[in-house]
C-alpha positions in Angstrom: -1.0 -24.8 3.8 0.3 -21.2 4.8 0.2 -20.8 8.4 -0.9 -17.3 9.5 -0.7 -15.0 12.4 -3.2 -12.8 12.3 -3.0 -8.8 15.0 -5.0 -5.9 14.9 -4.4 -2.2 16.2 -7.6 -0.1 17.0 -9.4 -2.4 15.0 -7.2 -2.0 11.7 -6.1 -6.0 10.8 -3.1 -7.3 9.5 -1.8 -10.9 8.5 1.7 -11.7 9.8 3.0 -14.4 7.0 6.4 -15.7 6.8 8.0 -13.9 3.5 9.6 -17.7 2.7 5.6 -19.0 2.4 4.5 -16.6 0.0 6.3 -18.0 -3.5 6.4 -14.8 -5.2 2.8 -15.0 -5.0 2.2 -11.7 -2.6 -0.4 -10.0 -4.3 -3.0 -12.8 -4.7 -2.5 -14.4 -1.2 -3.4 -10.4 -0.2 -6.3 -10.6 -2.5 -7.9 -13.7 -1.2 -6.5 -14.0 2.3 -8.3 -10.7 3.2 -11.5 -11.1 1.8 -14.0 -10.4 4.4 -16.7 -12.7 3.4 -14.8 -15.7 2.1 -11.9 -15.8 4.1 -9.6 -14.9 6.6 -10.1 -11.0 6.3 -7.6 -8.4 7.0 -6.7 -4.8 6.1 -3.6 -5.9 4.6 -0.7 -8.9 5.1 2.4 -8.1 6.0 5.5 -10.4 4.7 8.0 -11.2 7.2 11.2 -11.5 5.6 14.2 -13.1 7.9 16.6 -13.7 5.1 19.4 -10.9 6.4 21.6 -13.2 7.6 21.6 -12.3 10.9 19.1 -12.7 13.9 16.5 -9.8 14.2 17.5 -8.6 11.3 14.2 -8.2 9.1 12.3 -6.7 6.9 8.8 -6.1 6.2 6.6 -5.9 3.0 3.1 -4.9 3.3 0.0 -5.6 0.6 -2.9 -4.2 0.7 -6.2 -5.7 0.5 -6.6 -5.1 -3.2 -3.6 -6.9 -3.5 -1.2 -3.5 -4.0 1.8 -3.3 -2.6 2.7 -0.3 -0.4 5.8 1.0 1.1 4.9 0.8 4.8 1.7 0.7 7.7 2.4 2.1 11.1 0.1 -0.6 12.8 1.0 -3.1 10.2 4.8 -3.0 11.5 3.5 -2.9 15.4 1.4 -5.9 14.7 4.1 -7.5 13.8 6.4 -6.5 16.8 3.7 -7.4 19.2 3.7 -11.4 17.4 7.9 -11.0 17.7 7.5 -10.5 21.6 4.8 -12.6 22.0 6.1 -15.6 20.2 9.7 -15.0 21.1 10.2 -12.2 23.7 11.2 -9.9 21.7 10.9 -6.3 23.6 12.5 -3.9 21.0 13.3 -4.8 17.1 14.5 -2.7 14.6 11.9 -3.8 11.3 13.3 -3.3 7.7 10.5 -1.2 5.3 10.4 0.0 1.5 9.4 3.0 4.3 12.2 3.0 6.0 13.5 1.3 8.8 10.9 1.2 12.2 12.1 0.6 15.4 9.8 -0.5 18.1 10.2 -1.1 21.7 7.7 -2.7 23.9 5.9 -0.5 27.0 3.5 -2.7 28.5 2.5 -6.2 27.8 -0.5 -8.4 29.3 -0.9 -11.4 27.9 -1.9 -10.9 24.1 -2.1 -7.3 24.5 0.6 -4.8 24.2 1.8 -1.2 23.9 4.6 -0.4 21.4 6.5 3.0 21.1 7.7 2.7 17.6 10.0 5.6 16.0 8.6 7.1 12.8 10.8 8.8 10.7 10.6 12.8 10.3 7.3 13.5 8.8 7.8 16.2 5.5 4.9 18.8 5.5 3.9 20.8 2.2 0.8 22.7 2.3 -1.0 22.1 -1.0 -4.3 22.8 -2.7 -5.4 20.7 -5.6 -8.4 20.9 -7.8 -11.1 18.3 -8.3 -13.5 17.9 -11.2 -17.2 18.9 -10.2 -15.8 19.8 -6.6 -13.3 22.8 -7.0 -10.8 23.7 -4.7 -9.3 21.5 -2.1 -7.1 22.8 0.6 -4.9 20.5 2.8 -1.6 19.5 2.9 0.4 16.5 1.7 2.6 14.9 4.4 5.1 11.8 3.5 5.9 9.8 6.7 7.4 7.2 4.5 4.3 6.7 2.5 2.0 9.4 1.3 -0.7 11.5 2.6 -3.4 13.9 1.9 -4.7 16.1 5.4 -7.7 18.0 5.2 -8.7 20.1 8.2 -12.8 19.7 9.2 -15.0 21.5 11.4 -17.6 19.2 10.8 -19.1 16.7 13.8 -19.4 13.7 10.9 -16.3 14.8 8.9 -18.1 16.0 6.0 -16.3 18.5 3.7 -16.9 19.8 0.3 -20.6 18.9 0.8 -19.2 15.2 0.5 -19.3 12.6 3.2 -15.8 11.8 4.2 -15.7 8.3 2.5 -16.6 9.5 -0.8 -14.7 12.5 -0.6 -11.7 10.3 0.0 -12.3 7.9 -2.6 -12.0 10.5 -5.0 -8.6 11.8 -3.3 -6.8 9.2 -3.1 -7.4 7.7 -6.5 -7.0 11.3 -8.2 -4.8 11.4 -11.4 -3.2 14.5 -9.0 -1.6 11.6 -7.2 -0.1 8.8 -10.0 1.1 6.1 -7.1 -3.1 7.0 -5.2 -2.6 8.6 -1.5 -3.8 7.6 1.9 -6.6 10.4 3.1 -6.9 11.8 6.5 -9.8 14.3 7.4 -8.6 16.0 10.9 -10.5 17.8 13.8 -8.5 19.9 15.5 -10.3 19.6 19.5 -7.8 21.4 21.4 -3.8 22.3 21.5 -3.4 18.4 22.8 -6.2 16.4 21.3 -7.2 16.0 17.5 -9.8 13.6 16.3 -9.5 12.4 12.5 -11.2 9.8 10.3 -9.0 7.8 7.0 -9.2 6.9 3.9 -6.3 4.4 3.1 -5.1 3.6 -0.2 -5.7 0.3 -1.4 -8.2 -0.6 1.1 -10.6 1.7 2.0 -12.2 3.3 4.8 -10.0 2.1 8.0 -10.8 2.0 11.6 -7.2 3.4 12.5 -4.1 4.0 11.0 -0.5 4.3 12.0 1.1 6.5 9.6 -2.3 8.3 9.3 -2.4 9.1 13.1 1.4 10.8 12.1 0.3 12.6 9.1 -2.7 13.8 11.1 -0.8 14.4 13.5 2.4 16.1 12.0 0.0 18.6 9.7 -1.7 19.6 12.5 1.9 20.4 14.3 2.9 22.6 11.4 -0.3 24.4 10.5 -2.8 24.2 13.3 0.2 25.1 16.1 -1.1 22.4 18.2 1.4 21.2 20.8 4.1 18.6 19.9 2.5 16.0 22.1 -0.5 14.9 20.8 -3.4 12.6 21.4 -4.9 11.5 18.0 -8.3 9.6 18.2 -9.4 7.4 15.0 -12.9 5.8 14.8 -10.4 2.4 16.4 -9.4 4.6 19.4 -6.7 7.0 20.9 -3.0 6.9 19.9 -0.2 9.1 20.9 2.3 11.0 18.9 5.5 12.9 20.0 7.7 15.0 17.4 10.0 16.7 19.8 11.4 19.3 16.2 10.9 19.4 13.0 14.5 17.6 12.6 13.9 15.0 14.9 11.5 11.3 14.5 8.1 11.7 15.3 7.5 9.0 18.0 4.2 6.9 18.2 2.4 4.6 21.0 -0.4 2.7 20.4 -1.4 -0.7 21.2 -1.6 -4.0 19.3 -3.1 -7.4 19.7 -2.7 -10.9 18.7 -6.2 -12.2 17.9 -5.3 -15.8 16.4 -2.9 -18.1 14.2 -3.6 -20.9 12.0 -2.9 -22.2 8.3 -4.8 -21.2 5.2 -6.1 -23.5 3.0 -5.1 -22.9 -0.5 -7.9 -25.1 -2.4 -8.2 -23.1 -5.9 -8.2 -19.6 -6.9 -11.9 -19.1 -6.1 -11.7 -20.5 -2.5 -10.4 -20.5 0.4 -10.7 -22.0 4.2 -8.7 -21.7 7.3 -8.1 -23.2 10.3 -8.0 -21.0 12.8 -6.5 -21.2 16.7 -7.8 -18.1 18.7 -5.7 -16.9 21.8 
């Protein structure tokens, strides 16, 4: 039995599972707990660890789907501060990462459905163009926010770029021997000096329906080579979030939302199976 929380923000999914449950077996419980089709399903699970020795003192280690391990989400680590004040009131905590630490402070809450300001770290910009087999070219920019990122800039209505739809194009990014630990994919529309719109490909799972650190990446590049305004309002496929870097020296604030969609307890029958019983809020 592992019990399970599972939260979404703009539709990307995350597992909340208590790091003491997880017996040093992390990457297959990511594997088979966030299978679509044969079980619980999820973006990613995120391992809550409370062994610091003091209260709120925590830390966070995220797998993705494929059963990687990466060094932070954005809306992984609000999910998580959304079940923390949900399940014990918790309006700001301060969330260990291999990222860096994230802190997070509540805005609004109703019920199961809250708004988070979290702080982001200062992104690092570097304007880059790499070279792809049968493609050519690429220009864009590599931003870390913690974890890495590749930002292409579109004027396409679908995202397309390189003749490629976005997906593929992405696929072939992020898992490109240019980048020997992969890289999370962003392809940005810049709207107006406020607004962007961009669509992500996120190492180790895929084509997302948001992402946190994307939505900064996005965000940051478009800061720094687009001279947008340092307020921004970044829309994904999931929905709107907000993003506010105030300078180049200082954290790059985001606010989204996040939601608690159900707990329950895994059933681990066998490696090639899996059920769950599930409580929805």
């Amino acid at each position: 039995m592992i019990s399970f929380v599972k939260a979404h923000a703009c539709g990307n999914d995350f597992l909340v599972i208590e790091e003491a449950l997880a017996g040093r077996s992390h990457a297959e419980l990511a594997r088979r707990l966030c299978a679509r089709n044969t079980s619980i399903g999820a973006d990613g699970i995120e391992f809550l660890d409370r062994s610091g020795g003091r209260p709120g003192d925590y830390f966070l280690r995220l797998f993705n789907a494929d059963g990687s391990e990466a060094e932070l989400s954005g809306n992984g680590t609000r999910c998580v501060a959304a079940w923390l004040a949900h399940s014990e009131g918790m309006q700001r905590v301060s969330l260990g990462t291999h990222g860096g630490v994230r802190d997070c402070r509540v805005i609004e809450s109703s019920g199961i459905d809250y708004l988070i300001e979290s702080e982001m770290g200062v992104p690092r910009v570097m304007p880059r163009t790499i070279v792809l087999p049968e493609i050519g070219a690429v220009e864009g920019a590599m931003v870390n926010v913690g974890n890495p990122h590749f930002v292409l800039f579109v004027d396409t209505e679908d995202f397309t770029a390189h003749g490629l739809p976005w997906q593929e194009l992405g696929a072939k990014i992020s898992a490109s021997p240019l980048f020997p630990h992969g890289t999370n994919v962003e392809f940005v529309q810049v709207r107006s000096r406020d607004e962007i719109a961009f669509r992500i490909f996120e190492r180790g799972c895929g084509p997302t329906t948001s992402s946190g650190t994307g939505t900064c990446a996005s965000s940051a590049a478009a800061m720094v080579l687009r001279d947008t305004g340092r307020e921004l309002t970044a829309v994904a496929e999931g929905g709107p979030q907000r993003t506010i870097w105030p300078t180049a020296e200082e954290a790059m604030l985001l606010t989204g939302p996040a939601e608690i969609v159900c707990r329950g307890e895994a059933l681990q029958v066998k490696p090639a199976a899996s059920a769950a019983e599930v409580t929805a809020f």
